[in-house]
N, C-alpha and C positions, 0 to 999 in steps of 0.2 A: 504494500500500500504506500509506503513509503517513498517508493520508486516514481508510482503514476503520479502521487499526489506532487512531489518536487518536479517531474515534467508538465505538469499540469496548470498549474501555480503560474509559469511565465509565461505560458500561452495564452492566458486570460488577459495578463498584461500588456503583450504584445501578439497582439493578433495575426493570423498571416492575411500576406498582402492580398491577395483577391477577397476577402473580408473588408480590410482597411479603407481599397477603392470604392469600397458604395458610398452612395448619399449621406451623413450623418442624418441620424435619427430627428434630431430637432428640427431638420430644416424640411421645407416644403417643396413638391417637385413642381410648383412656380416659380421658385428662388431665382433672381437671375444668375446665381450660379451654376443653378443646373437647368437651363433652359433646355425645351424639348428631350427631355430622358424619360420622361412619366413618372409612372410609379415603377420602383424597382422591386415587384415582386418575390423575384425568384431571390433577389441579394439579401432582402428585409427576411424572409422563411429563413437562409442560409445561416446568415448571422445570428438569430434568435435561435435557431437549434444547437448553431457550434455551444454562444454562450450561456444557453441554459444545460445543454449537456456536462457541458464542463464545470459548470457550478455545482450541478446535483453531484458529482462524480466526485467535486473536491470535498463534499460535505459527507457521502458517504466513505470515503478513504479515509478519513481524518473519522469517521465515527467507528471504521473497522480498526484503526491504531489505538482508539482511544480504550474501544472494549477489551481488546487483546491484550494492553497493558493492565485495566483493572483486574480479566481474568486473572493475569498472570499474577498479580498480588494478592487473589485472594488465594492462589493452590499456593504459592511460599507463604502465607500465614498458619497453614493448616500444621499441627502440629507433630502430624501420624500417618501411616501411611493410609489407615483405617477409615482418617476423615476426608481423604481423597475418594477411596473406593465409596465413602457414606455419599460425596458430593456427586458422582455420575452414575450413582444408583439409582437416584429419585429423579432422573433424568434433565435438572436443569443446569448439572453442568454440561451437558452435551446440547441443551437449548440454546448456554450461553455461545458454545462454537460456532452454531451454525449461526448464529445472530454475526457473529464474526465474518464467516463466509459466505452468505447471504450480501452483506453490504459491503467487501471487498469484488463476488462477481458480480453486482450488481451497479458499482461505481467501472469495473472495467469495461461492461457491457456500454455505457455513456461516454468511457470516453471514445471506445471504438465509434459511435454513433456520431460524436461530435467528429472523427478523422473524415468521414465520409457523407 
């Protein structure tokens, strides 16, 4: 998670350039700067998918770091190996996992969707 979300992170910042060249959003396609373009449909979908893909993506990678670090403190709290075997017998620590893997393929799935 670690990985997508640090590749992730600068792309939101600097966008690639076939994004960059559309219309800003603020302005109107009567603007005299963009005279006769229209509306740039297919740019305005483009843009709003890359950057909502990538936002969900960066919120879920950072929520799969953030679990995977608490799991990880609460199994070194435990003081036996007994309260290990107690915690993935009554199935949520095996809930907490998939809660883990769940929103790491779920944040990679977004960013592939924002690549294309």
């Amino acid at each position: 998670s670690a990985l997508f979300l640090s590749a992730t992170v600068p792309t939101i910042m600097e966008p690639p350039p076939a994004l960059a060249q559309c219309a800003p959003w603020h302005r109107r396609a009567t603007d005299r700067e963009y005279p006769d373009t229209g509306i740039q449909w297919e740019c305005e979908i483009r843009a709003r998918v890359f950057f909502y893909a990538l936002t969900l993506s960066i919120a879920l990678h950072l929520l799969a770091i953030l679990l995977a670090m608490s799991f990880c403190n609460a199994l070194n709290e435990t003081a036996r190996d007994a309260d290990v075997f107690r915690m993935f017998s009554r199935g949520k620590g095996h809930n907490a996992t998939m809660k883990v893997e769940n929103a790491f393929r779920l944040g990679m799935l977004l960013d592939f969707i924002a690549m294309f």
